[in-house]
C-alpha positions in Angstrom: 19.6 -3.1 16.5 20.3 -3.9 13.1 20.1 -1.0 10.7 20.8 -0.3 6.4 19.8 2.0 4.0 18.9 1.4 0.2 17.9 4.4 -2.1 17.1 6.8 0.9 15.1 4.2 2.4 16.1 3.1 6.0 15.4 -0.6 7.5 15.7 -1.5 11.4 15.6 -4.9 12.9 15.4 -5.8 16.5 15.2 -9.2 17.0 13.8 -10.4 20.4 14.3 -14.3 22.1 10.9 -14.9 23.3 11.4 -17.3 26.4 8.1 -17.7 27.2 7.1 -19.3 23.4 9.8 -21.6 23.5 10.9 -25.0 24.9 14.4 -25.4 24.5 14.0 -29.1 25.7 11.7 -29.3 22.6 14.2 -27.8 20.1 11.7 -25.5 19.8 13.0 -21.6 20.1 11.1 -18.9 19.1 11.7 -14.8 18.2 9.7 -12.2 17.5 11.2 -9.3 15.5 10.5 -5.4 15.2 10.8 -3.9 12.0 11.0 0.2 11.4 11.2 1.3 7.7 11.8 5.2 7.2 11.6 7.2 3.7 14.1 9.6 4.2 14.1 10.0 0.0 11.8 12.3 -1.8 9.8 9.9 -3.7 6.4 8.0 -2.4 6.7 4.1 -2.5 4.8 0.8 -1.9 6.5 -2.2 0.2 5.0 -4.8 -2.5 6.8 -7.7 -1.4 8.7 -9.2 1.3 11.7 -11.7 0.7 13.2 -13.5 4.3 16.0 -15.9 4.3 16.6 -17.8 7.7 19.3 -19.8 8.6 19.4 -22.1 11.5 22.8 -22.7 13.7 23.9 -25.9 11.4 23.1 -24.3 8.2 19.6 -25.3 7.2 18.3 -22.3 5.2 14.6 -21.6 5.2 13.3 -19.1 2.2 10.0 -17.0 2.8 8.6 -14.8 0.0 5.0 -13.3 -0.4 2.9 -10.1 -0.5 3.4 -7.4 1.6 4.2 -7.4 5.6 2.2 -8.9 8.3 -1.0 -9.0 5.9 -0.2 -4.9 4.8 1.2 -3.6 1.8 1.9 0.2 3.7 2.7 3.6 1.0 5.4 5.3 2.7 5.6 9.1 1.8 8.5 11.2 1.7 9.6 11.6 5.8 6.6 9.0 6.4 7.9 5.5 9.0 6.1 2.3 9.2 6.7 -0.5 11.9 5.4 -3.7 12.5 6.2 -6.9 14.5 6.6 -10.5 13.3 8.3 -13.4 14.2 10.2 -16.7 13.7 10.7 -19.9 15.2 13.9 -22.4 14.9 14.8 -25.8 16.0 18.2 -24.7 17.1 18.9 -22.4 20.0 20.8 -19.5 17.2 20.3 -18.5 13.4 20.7 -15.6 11.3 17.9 -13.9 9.1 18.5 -11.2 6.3 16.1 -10.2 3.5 14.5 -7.4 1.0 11.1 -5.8 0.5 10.2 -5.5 -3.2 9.4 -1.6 -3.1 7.4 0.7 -5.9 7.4 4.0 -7.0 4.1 6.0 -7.7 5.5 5.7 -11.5 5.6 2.0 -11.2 9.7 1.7 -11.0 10.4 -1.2 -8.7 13.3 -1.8 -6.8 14.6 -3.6 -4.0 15.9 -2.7 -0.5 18.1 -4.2 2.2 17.1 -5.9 5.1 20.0 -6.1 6.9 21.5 -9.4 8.6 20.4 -10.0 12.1 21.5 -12.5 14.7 18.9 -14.6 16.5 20.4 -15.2 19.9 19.1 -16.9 22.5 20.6 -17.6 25.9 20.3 -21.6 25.8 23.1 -21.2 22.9 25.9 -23.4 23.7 29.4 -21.7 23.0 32.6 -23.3 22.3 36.0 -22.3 22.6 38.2 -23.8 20.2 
């Protein structure tokens, strides 16, 4: 589990190979990934916006941006937690993701927070020891 906190508000990743969805012959690898943001701050907010950055295992960088997660746009109140699931496929067997979610304040402030860096792993990965 992958875990950071921005402004009181507190971002989980667990990614998960799914084996069943891929074909490693294929180049085709897939991951689904569980997300749980907690407002441990006193204010209410708004996830607005979601910002991914994926990058395969020779460096090929894929940018995502849109509205809201998994079709939602979820107000989290002070001590409130929201999850959800999602996913990503690769052509390479490893990658890395990190992003942010574009939050809101009732008074309209917006801000940023972290999603932290998480490895995407799966078992068909090829190391070397050099």
């Amino acid at each position: 589990m992958y875990s950071e906190t921005t402004r009181s508000l507190t971002v989980t990743v667990q990614p998960i190979y799914l084996e069943d969805q891929s074909s490693p012959t294929d180049n085709h690898f897939v991951w689904a990934y569980r997300v749980r943001i907690e407002n441990g701050g006193d204010e209410t907010v708004q996830l607005l916006r979601r910002h991914w950055k994926i990058t395969d295992a020779i460096g090929r960088i894929q940018e995502v941006k849109g509205s809201g997660v998994v079709g939602e746009q979820p107000v989290l109140h002070p001590g409130d937690s929201y999850e959800y699931t999602s996913g990503t496929p690769l052509s390479t067997p490893s990658g890395i993701m990190e992003g942010s979610y574009q939050m809101e304040t009732l008074e309209g402030e917006r801000f940023d927070i972290v999603v932290p860096a998480f490895s995407l792993d799966s078992p068909h990965q090829k190391m070397r020891l050099n």
